[in-house]
Structure formats: C-alpha cells, structure tokens
C-alpha positions as YAML, in Angstrom:
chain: A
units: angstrom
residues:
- id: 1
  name: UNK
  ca: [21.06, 34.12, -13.05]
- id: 2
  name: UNK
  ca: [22.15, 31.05, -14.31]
- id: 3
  name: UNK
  ca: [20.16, 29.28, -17.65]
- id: 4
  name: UNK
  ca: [19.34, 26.35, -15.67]
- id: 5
  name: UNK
  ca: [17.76, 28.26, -12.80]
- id: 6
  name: UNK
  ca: [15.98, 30.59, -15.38]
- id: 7
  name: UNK
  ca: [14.81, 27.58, -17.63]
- id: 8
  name: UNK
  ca: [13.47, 25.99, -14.53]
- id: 9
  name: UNK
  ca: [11.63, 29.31, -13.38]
- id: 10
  name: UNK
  ca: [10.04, 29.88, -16.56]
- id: 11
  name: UNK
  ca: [8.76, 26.41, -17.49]
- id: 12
  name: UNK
  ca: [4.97, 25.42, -17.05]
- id: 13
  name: UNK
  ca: [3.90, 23.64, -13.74]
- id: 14
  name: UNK
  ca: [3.15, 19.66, -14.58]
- id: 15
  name: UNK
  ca: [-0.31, 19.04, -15.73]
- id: 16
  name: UNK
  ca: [-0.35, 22.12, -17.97]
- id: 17
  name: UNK
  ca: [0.03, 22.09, -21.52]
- id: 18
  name: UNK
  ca: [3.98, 22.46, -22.31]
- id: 19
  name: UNK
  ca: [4.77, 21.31, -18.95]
- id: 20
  name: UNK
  ca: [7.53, 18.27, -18.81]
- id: 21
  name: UNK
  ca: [7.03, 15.20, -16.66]
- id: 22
  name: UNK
  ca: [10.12, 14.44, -14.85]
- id: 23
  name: UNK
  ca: [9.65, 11.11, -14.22]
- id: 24
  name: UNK
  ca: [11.52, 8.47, -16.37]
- id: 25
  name: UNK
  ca: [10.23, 5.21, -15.07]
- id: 26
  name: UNK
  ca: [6.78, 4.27, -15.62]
- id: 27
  name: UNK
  ca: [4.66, 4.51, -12.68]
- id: 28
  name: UNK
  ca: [5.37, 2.44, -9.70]
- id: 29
  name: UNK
  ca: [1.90, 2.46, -8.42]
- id: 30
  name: UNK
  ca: [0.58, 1.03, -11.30]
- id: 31
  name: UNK
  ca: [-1.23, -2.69, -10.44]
- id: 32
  name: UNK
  ca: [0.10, -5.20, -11.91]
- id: 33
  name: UNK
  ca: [0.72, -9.20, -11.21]
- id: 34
  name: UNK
  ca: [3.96, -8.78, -10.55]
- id: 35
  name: UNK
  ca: [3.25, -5.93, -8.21]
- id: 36
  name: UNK
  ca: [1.37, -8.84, -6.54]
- id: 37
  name: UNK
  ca: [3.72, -11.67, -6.54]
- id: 38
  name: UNK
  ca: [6.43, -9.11, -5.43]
- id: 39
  name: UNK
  ca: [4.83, -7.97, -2.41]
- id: 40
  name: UNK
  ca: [3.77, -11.19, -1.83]
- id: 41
  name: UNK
  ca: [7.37, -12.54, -1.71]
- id: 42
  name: UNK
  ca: [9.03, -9.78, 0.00]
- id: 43
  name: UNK
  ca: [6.96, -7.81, 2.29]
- id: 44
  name: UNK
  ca: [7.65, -4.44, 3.58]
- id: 45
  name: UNK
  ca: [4.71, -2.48, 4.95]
- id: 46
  name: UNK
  ca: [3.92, -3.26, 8.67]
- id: 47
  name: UNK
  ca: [2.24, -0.47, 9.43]
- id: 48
  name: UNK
  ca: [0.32, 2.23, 7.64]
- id: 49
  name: UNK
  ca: [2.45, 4.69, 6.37]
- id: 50
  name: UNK
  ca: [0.21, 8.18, 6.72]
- id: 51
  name: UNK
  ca: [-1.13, 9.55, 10.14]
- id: 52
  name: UNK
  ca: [-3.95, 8.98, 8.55]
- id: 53
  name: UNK
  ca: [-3.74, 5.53, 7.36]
- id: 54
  name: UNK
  ca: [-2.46, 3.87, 11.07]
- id: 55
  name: UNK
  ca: [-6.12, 3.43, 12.27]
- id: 56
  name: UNK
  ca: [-6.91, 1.40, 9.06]
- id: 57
  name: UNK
  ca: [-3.56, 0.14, 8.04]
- id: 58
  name: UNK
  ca: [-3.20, -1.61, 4.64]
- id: 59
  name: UNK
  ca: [-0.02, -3.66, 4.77]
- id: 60
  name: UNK
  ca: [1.76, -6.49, 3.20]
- id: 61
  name: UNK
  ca: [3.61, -7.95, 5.83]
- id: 62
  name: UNK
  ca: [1.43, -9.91, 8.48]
- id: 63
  name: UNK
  ca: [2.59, -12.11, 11.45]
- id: 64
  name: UNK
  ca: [3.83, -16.30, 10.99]
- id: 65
  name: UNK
  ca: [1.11, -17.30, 12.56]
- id: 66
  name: UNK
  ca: [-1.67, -16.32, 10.16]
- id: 67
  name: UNK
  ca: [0.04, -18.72, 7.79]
- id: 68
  name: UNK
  ca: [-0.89, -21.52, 9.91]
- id: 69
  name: UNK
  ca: [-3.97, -20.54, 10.59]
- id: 70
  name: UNK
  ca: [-4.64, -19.94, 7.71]
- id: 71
  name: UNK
  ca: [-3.41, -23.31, 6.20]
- id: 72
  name: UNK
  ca: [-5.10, -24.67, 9.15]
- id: 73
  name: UNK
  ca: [-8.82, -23.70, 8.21]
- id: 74
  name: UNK
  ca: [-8.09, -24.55, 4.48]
- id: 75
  name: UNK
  ca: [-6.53, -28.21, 5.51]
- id: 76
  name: UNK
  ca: [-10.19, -28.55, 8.16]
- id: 77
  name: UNK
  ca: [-12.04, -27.21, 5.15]
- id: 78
  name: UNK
  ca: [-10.65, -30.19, 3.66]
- id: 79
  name: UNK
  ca: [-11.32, -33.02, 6.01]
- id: 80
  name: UNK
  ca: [-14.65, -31.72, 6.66]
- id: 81
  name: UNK
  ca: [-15.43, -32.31, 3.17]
- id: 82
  name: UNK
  ca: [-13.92, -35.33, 2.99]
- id: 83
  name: UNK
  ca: [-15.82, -36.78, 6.00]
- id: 84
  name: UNK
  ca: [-19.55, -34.60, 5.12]
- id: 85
  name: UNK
  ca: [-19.29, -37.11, 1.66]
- id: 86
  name: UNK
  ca: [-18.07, -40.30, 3.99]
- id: 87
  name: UNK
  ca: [-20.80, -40.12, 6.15]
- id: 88
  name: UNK
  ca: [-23.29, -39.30, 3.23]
- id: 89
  name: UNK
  ca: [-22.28, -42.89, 1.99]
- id: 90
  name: UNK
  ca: [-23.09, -44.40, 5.45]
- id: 91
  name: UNK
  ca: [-26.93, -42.59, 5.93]
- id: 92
  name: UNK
  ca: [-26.12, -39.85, 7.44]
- id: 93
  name: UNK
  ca: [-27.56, -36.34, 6.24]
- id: 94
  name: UNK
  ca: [-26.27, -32.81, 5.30]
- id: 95
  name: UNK
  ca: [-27.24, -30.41, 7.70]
- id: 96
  name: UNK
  ca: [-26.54, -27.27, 5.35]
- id: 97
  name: UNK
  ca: [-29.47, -27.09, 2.87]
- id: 98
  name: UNK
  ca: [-27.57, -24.96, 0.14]
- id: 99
  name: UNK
  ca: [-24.53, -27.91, 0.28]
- id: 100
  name: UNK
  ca: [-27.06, -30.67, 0.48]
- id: 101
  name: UNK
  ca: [-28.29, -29.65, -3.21]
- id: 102
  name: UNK
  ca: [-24.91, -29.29, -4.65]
- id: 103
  name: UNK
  ca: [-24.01, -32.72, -2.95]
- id: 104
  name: UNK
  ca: [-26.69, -34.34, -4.28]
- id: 105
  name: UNK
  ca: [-26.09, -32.38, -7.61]
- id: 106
  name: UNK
  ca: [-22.38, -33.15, -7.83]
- id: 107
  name: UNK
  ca: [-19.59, -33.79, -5.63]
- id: 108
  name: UNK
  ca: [-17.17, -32.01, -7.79]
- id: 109
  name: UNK
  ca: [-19.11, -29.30, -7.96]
- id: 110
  name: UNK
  ca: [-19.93, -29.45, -3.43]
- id: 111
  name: UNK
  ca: [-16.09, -30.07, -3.26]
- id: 112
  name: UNK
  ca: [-15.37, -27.30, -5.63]
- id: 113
  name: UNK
  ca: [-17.81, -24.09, -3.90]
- id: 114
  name: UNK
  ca: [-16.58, -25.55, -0.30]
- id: 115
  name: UNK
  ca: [-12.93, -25.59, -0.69]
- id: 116
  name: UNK
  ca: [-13.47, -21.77, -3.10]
- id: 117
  name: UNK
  ca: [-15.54, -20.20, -0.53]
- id: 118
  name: UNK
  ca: [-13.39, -21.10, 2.61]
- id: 119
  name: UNK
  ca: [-10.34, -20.04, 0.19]
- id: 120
  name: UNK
  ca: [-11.68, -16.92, -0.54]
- id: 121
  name: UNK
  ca: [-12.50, -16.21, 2.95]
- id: 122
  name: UNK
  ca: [-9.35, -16.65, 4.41]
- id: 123
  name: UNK
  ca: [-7.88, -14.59, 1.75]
- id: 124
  name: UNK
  ca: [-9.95, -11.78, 2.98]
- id: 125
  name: UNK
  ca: [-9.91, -11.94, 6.13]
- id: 126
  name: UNK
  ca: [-5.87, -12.41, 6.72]
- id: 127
  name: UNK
  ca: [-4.87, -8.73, 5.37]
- id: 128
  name: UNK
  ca: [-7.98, -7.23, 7.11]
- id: 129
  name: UNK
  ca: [-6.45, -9.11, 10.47]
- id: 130
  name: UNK
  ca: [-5.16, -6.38, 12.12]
- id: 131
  name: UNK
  ca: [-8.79, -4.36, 11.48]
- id: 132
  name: UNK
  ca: [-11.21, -4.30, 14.36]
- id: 133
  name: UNK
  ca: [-14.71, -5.43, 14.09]
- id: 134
  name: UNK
  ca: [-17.52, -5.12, 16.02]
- id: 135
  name: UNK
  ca: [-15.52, -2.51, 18.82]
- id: 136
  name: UNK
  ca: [-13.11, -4.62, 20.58]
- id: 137
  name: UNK
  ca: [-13.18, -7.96, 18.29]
- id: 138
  name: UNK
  ca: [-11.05, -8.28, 16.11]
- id: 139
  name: UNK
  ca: [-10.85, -9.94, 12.92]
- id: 140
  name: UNK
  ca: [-7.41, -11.92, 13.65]
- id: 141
  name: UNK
  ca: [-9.93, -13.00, 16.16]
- id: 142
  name: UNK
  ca: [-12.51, -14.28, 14.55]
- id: 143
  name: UNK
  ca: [-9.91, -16.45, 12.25]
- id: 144
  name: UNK
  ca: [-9.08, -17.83, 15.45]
- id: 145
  name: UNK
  ca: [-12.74, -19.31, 16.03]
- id: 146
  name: UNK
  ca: [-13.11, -20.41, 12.81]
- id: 147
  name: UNK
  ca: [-10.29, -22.21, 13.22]
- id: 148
  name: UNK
  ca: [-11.69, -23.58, 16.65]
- id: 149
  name: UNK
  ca: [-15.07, -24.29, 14.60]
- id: 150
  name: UNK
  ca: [-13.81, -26.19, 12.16]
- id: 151
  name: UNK
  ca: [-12.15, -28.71, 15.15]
- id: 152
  name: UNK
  ca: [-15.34, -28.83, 16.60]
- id: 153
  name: UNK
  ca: [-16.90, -29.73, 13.65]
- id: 154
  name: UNK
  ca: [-14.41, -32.21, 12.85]
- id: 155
  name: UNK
  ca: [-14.81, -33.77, 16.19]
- id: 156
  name: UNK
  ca: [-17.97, -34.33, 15.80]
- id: 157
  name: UNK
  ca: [-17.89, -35.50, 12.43]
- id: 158
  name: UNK
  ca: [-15.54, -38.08, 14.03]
- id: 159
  name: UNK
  ca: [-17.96, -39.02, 16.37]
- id: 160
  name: UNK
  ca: [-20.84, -39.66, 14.27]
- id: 161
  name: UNK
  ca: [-18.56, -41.77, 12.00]
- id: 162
  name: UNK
  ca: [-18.23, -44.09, 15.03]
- id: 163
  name: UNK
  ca: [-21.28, -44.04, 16.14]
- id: 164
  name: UNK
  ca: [-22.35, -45.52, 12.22]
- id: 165
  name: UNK
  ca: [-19.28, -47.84, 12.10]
...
C-alpha cells in the first residue's frame, strides 16, 4: 500500500480533533455584500437546485419583465405622491388616515415612508414572484394588480385635479 493511500486511511474524519480541512478558499457560502452585488449583476439560478427546493425555489435570476413592473409601481408610487400633496394644496383631503398625519406632520417625512414602503415591497415581492399564494394566485400576480392599482389611482387622482382646476 502506497503512503498516500495509508496516510489518507488513517487520518481523522473532518470535524474531529486532528482532522484536516481540505478546503483552501474561505467559504463560498458565506454572506457578504459582494455576494449580493454579484448575484445581482450576473444571475445564475433559475430554478431551485434540490428536488426538494423546486416547489419553493429561491433564485437569482427572474424574468425582464419584473424590472418594469417593478420600476413601474415605484415611478406610480411617485406620481401618486406627487399629485396626493398637489391636490392637498387645492382642498382636497387624504383619504389614508396614517398618511394624512405624516402629511400634515411633514412632507419629507409622507414622501419619505411612501416611496420606503412601496420600495420595500417590491423588493419582496419580486424574488418571491414565482411563489404561489393563496392556491392558484400567484404573487407575480398580485405585482401585476398593484401595478393596475396604482393606474387607477392615478386616474383618478387626475380626475379630481380637473374637477378642482
């Protein structure tokens, strides 16, 4: 027998005391910021990548489209704020209790939890798009109607501006 194949045979398994780890890197897993940005930049999971994992699948890649949805709801986010404080100047009132004291308050400070809360949001909702909620709904789905809500809401922002022009 060979020393190699002896010294191998005779060593302590890792995690014992005298065992050797064989790794030389540090550990890949380990969360970081860059781990972050990297992913972020250059996806690669699409799907989950245990039998176990492909009902729930965590991944890092997700379709175009959520990007402008996304960017969508954040940009009506916006323009509803923009608007809520316009037609606050012209008499109107804030239907939203909890906004109507931090308007009154401080805009910075309305603009500030509006645009955060909508950005958080989206942030967790996008990688949880391909989860399903509810049975058949799904959260891509629900994106999708917020997205619809905030035209609807827009729209009738719109018209009430008119209507006090």
């Amino acid at each position: 027998m060979s020393d190699l194949v002896h010294s191998e045979l005779c060593r302590p398994p890792f995690g014992e005391p005298g065992g050797s780890e064989r790794r030389l890197i540090a550990d890949r897993r380990k969360f970081t910021l860059w781990s972050v940005l990297y992913g972020g930049f250059r996806p690669r999971r699409r799907a989950g990548r245990r039998a176990m994992n492909r009902a729930l699948p965590v991944v890092d890649w997700h379709e175009p489209h959520l990007l402008a949805v996304a960017v969508g709801i954040l940009l009506l986010s916006f323009a509803d704020a923009f608007l809520t404080v316009t037609l606050l100047v012209f008499g109107a009132a804030e239907f939203n209790p909890l906004m109507a004291a931090l308007i009154h308050k401080d805009i910075t400070i309305f603009t500030s939890v509006k645009m955060g809360v909508t950005g958080v949001g989206v942030l967790a909702l996008v990688p949880l798009s391909h989860y399903r909620l509810f049975g058949p709904f799904r959260v891509v789905t629900g994106l999708y109607l917020i997205l619809a809500g905030y035209i609807a809401l827009l729209l009738y922002e719109l018209s009430m501006f008119s209507a006090l022009t």
